[in-house]
N, C-alpha and C positions, 0 to 999 in steps of 0.2 A: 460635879466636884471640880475646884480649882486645877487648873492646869499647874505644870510646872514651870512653865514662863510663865504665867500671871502671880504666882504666887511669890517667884523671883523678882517680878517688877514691884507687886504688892509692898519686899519690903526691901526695897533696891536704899530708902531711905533709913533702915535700920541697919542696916549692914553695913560693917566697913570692910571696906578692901584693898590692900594696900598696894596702889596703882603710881607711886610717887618713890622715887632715887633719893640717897645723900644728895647733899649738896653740889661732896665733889665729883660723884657719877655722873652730875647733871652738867656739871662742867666742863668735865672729857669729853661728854657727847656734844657738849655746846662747840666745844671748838675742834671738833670733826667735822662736824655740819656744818660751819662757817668755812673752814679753808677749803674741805673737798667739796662743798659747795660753790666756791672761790674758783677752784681749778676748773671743774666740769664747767664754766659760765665763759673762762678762755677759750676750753678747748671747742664748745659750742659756736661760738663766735671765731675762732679762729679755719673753723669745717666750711662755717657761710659764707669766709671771704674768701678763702682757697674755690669755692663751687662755682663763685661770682667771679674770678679772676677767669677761672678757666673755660664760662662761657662768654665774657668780654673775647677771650684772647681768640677761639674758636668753639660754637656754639654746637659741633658736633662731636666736640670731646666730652660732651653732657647728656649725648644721646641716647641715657641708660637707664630705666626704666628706676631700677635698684638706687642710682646714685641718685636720682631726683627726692626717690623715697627717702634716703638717706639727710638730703637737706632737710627734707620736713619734718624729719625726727629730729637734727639737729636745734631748726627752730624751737622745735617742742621741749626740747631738753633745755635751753635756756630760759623758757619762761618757767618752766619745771623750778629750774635750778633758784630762780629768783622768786619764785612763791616758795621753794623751802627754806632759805634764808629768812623770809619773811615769817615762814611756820616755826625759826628758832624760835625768835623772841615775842612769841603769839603771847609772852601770858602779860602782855603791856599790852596789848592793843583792844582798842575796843570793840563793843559785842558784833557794831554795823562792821568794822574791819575783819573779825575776828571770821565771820560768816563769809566774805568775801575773800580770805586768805585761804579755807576750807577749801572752799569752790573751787577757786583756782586750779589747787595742788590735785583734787580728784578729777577735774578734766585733765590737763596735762599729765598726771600720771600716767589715765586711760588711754590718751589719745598718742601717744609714745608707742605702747603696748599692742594699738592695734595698728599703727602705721610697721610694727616690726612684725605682727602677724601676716599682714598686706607683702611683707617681703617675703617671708618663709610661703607664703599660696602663693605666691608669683614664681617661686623654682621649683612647689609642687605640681603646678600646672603645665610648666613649661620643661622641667628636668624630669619629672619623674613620669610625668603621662605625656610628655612627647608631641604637647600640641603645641600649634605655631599661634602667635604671641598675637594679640587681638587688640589695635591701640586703644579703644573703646573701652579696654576694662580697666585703663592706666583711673581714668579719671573717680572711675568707682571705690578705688582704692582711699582715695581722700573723701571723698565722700560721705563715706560708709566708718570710715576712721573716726573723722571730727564731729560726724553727726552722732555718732554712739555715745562717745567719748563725752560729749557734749549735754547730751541725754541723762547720761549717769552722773552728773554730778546737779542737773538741774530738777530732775524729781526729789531729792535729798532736799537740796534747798528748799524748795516751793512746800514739803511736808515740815520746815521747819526743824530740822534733825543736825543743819549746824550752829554752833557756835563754841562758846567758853565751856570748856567742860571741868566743872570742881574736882571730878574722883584724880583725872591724869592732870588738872592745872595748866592744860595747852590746850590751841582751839582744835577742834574734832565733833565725830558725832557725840551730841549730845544729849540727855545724860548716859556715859558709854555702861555704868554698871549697872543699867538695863538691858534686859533680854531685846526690848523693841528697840533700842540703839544699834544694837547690837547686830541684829538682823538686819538694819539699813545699811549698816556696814559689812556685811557679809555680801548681801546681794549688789550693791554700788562700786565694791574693792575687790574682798578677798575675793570672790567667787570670779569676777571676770579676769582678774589675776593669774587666780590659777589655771582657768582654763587657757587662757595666751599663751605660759608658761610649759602648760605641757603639749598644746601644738606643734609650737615653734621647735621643743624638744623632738617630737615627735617627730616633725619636717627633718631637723639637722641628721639624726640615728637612720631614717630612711635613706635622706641622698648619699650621707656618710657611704653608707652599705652598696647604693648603686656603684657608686665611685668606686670603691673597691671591687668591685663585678667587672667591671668596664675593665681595670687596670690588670687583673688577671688575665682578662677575657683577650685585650689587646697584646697580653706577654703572651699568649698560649697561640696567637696568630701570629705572630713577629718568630718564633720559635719554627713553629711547623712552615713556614715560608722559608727563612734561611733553613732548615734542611731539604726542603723540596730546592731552593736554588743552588742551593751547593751540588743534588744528585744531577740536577739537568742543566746545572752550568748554565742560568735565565741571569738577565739583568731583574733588579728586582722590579717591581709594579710601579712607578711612580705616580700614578694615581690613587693609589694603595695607600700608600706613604703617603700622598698631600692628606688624604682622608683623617690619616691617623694623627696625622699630628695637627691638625684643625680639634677632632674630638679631644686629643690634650689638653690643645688649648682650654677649648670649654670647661674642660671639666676642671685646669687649672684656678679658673674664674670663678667655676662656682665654689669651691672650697673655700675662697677669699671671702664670696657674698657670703657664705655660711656663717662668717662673724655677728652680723647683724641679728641674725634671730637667735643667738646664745645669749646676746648681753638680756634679756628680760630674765632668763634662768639666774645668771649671775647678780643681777642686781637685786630683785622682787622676790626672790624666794627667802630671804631672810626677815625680811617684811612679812610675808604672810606667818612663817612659822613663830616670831615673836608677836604675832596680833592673838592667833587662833593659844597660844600660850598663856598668855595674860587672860582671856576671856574665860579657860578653861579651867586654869590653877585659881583664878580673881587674886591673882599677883604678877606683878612685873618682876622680867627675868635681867641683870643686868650683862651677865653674858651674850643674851642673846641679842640686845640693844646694841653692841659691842660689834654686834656683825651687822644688824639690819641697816643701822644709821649709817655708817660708811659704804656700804654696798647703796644705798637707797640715795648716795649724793652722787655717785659716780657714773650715771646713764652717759652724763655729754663728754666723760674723757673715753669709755667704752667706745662710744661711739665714733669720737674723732679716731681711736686706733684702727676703728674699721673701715673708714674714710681713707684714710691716708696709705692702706695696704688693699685698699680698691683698685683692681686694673686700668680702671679708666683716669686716675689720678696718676699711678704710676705711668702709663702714656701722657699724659698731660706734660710732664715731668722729661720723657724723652721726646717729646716734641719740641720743646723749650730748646731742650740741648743742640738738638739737629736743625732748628733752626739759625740758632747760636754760631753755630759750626758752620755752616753755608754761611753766613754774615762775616764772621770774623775768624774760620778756621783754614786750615792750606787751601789753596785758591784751585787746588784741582780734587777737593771735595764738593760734593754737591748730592741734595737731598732727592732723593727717589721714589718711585711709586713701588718698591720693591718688598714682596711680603716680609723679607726678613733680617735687610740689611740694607747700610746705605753702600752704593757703590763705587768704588772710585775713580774718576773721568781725568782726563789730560786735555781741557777744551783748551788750557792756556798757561800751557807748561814754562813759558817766559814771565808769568804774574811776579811781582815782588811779593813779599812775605808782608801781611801789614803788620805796621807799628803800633806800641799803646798799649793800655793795660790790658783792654779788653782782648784783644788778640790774645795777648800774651797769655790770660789766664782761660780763654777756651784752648787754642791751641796745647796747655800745658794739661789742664784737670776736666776736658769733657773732650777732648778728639780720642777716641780708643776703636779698634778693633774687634770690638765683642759685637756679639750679634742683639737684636733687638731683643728686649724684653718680652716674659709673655703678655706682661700690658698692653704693650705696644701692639704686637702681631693681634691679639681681641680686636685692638681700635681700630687698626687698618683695615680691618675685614669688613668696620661697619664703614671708616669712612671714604675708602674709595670709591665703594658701591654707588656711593650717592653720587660722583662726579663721572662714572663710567660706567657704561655700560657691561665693560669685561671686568670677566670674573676673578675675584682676587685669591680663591682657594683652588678653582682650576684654570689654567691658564688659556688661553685661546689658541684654536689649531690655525696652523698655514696648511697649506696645499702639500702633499707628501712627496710630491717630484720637486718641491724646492729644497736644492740639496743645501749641505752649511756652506759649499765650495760657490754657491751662487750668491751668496752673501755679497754685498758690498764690503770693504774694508772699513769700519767705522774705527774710532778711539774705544769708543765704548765696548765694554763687557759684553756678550751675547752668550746666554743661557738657553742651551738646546732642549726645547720643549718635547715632552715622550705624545704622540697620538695615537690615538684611538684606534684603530681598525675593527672594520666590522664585515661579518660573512657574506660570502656574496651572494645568499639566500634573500630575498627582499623582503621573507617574513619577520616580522619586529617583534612576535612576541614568542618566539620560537626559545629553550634552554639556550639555544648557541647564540642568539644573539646577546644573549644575558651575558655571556661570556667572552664578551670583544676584549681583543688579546690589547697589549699595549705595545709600540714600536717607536723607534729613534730612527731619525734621518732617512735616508733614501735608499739604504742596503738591504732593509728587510718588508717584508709584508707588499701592500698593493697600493696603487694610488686611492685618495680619498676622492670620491664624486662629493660635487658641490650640495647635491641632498643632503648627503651622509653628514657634511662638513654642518652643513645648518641642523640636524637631526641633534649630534654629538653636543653641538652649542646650545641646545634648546635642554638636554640632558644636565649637562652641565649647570645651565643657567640656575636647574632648580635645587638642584644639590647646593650650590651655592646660596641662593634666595632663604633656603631653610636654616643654613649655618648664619646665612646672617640674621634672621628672624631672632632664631636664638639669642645672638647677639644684642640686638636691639632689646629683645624684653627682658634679660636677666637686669 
C-alpha cells in the first residue's frame, strides 16, 4: 500500500497550497529584510575592524579563545547577511543564481550556528567540568564548524534539491510542497537547528545555575569568616580574598561570554517554528513571518552587542585609556603592572602640565580614580603572565625578617604583601600543612626558609597557571 509521503508527493501536482503573502505582507517583510539585513552587515564589519584594530595595537588583547570564535562568527554573519539580501530578491534571479544563493545561505546559516555551539562546548568543557584548556582543540573548533556547515548545504545541491521554487515563488528547496523537499530540508536546516539551539540553551541554564551556586557558596564563606574574625579578632586571609575575587572575576566573564550562545535561541527559533508551521498547516502564517524574518536578519547586530560587552574588548578599551593617560595625562601618573589599579608616582613633581588639545581632553574626560574594570583585571591576569614570570593573582614572598622598616624610602606606593607560613613539621601532606596560617611583616609567626620560600612559589605558581588557563580558553 502507498505510503503517506508517496501518496503526498503522488499529488504534490494536484494540490494547491497556499504558500504565497499579499502583496503588501511581501513588502513589509521585503523591507525588514533589506534594512536589518542592512544593520547586521555594519555591525558585522564593524566587530572585524574593532578585532583587527585591537590585535594591530596588542595582539595579546585577542588572546581569547571565545573572541577569536567570535570574529569567525562575525565573518559568517556578513556573508550570511549578504546572501540574505541576495535571498530578498531571489524571485529575479536565475535558476544557476538561484541554486547558488540557496547554497550560500544554508552554509553560512550552519556554520554560524555551529561556531556558536564551538562557544557554548568550550565553557562546558572549561566552566562546568573544570578542565584546563587544551590549545589543540581551538583549531578543531573551526574545523569541525565549516566542514559540517559545509557538508549540509553541499549534499542538498549535488541531489539537486535547490533552486526556484513555484509553491513559495523564492529560491529554496525545491519543489518544497513535497514531502521529499521537505525532508531535505528537515534534515540540511530544521533538524541541525534545532539541535544547536537547544545545546547552546542547555549549556547557558547549566553555567547559569553553576554561577549561582558559586555566588551563594562564596556569600556563605565571606559570612562565616567575618563572624569567625570578629570572635578571634584575625586580620582576614588575604589569600582568601585574592582567591575570591579572581573566581568573581571569572565568573564575571563568563556571564558576558554567555551572550553568544543565546543569540542562535533568539534568532533561529522563529525560523524553525514558522518553517515546521507552513509544512504542517500547507499554509503560510503571516504572523509568524513577522517574527522569523527580523529575528533571522539580526545574527551580526546580536552578535556585535556581544563583542562590544566582551571583557577582552572592554580592556582593549582601558588600555587605550591608560595609555593615553601616561602620554598626555598629569606627568606624575604612570601606567603599572598593578592587578587593580594604576598607581600614582612623583618621579617628577616639577614637570609642567602639557599643552594642546590632547592633554587637555585626556586630562579632563579619561584621568579618574576608579579602579580597573572587571575586563581589565580578566586581561591582566592573561597578560602579564606572559612577560613574567611572577604571579599576578598571588603575589610573590620576600624573606619574613625583611621588615617594612628595612625598606628603602622610595616615592613609590608599597603594598605590604601577607606570607604564607608553614609548620615546622617537614611533612607536606600532613591536615596541618594544608592549613598554613597567613602572616603580615615581621611581628608574627616564624622566618620563611628558602625551601619553604620556593615550595610556597611553586604552590602558588599553579594556582595561578590554572586561573590563567581559564582565562586563556574562555
Amino acid at each position: 500500500m502507498q505510503s503517506l509521503l508517496q501518496k503526498r508527493d503522488a499529488d504534490a501536482n494536484t494540490t494547491t497550497f497556499n504558500y504565497n503573502l499579499t502583496s503588501d505582507q511581501n513588502n513589509v517583510l521585503q523591507i525588514m529584510n533589506v534594512y536589518l539585513n542592512g544593520a547586521s552587515i555594519l555591525a558585522a564589519c564593524a566587530a572585524i575592524t574593532i578585532f583587527f584594530f585591537m590585535r594591530v595595537y596588542d595582539r595579546k588583547l585577542v588572546d581569547r579563545v571565545s573572541l577569536r570564535l567570535s570574529l569567525a562568527i562575525s565573518i559568517t554573519d556578513l556573508l550570511s547577511a549578504v546572501s540574505l539580501e541576495a535571498y530578498g530578491f531571489s524571485n529575479s534571479i536565475t535558476d544557476t543564481g538561484c541554486k547558488g544563493v540557496v547554497f550560500v545561505l544554508v552554509w553560512f546559516s550552519n556554520q554560524y550556528l555551529f561556531l556558536s555551539v564551538a562557544i557554548a562546548f568550550n565553557l562546558q568543557y572549561l566552566f562546568l567540568h573544570k578542565r584546563l584548556f587544551n590549545p589543540a582543540f581551538e583549531k578543531w573548533y573551526y574545523i569541525l564548524s565549516i566542514g559540517l556547515s559545509l557538508l549540509s548545504a553541499i549534499i542538498p545541491l549535488a541531489a539537486g534539491r535547490f533552486g526556484f521554487d513555484d509553491a513559495q515563488q523564492i529560491c529554496w528547496f525545491t519543489p518544497s510542497n513535497t514531502a521529499l523537499s521537505q525532508k531535505w530540508e528537515y534534515g540540511a536546516c530544521l533538524i541541525p537547528i534545532t539541535i544547536c539551539i537547544f545545546y547552546c540553551v542547555l549549556v547557558v541554564i547549566l553555567v547559569g545555575i553553576k554561577l549561582k551556586r558559586e555566588a551563594l557558596e562564596m556569600e556563605r564563606q565571606m559570612f562565616h569568616k567575618s563572624v569567625s574574625e570578629k570572635d578571634k579578632e584575625d586580620k582576614p586571609d588575604a589569600e582568601v580574598l585574592r582567591r575570591q575575587k579572581t573566581r568573581q572575576t571569572i565568573n564575571r566573564a563568563v556571564r558576558r561570554i554567555l551572550l553568544y550562545p543565546i543569540i542562535p535561541f533568539i534568532t533561529q527559533t522563529g525560523f524553525v517554528v514558522s518553517e515546521v508551521y507552513m509544512y504542517v498547516s500547507s499554509e503560510i502564517s503571516y504572523p509568524l513571518n513577522l517574527w522569523s524574518v527580523p529575528t533571522s536578519a539580526i545574527p551580526g547586530l546580536c552578535n556585535f552587542i556581544a563583542f562590544v560587552t566582551d571583557p577582552a574588548v572592554s580592556n582593549a578599551c582601558s588600555c587605550v585609556k591608560q595609555d593615553l593617560i601616561a602620554k598626555y595625562g598629569y606627568p606624575n601618573i604612570k601606567s603599572t603592572d598593578s592587578f587593580f589599579r594604576t598607581q600614582p608616582t612623583s618621579d617628577s613633581p616639577s614637570q609642567q602640565l602639557q599643552k594642546g588639545f590632547m592633554p587637555w581632553f585626556v586630562r579632563t574626560f579619561l584621568v579618574t580614580s576608579k579602579k580597573s574594570s572587571d575586563g581589565e583585571a580578566f586581561w591582566k591576569m592573561n597578560y602579564f603572565s606572559d612577560s613574567s614570570r611572577i604571579s599576578t593573582t598571588t603575589p610573590p614572598l620576600r624573606p619574613k625578617h625583611q621588615s617594612h622598616r628595612d625598606l628603602k624610602v622610595s616615592n613609590e606606593t608599597t603594598v605590604a604583601i601577607p606570607l604564607k607560613t608553614f609548620p615546622i613539621s617537614k611533612a607536606s601532606d600532613t591536615p596541618e600543612s594544608k592549613d598554613a596560617g597567613w602572616t603580615e611583616g615581621s611581628e608574627q609567626g616564624r622566618d620563611i626558609g628558602q625551601q619553604e620560600l620556593i615550595e610556597h612559589d611553586q604552590w602558588a605558581e599553579r594556582e595561578s597557571q590554572q586561573a590563567q588557563t581559564v582565562m586563556l580558553g574562555l
